[in-house]
N, C-alpha and C positions, 0 to 999 in steps of 0.2 A: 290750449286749443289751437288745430290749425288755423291759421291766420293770412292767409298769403296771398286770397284769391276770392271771388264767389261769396257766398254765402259765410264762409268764412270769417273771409274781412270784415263784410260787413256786423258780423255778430265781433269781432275783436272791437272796430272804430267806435262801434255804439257802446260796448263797455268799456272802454277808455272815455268817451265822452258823458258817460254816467260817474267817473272818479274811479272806478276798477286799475290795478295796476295789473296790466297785461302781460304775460309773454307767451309767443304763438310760436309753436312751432313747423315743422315743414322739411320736406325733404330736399329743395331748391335753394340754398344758402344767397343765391343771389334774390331769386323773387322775395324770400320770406324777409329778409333786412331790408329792401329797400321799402314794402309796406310796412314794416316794422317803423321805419324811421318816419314814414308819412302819417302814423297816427302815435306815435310816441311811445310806443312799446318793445318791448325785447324781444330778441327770438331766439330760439336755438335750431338748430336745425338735426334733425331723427327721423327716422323713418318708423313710426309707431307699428307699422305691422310686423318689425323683428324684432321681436324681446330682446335680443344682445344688443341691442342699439339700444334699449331704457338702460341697462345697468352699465354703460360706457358715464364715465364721469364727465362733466360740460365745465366749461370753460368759461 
């Protein structure tokens, strides 16, 4: 799920505080880790609207 911002976040930090193991992604590598690391979760960062970017392998 994106995670990074908005409504987003907020639906990430509530399933991390419900026990959900989260990772959010985003197209901003800076914004998406540094919320990432404020609610304890992973990120990767994609830009979901170009399919060549889901079938690129993550790290």
């Amino acid at each position: 799920m994106g995670g990074s911002d908005g409504i987003r976040y907020g639906t990430a930090k509530l399933n991390v505080a419900e026990g959900a193991k989260v990772v959010a992604s985003g197209r901003k590598r800076g914004a998406g880790e540094a919320a990432a690391r404020e609610i304890c979760a992973g990120f990767i960062q994609v830009d979901l609207s170009k399919i060549e970017e889901l079938r690129r392998p993550q790290s």
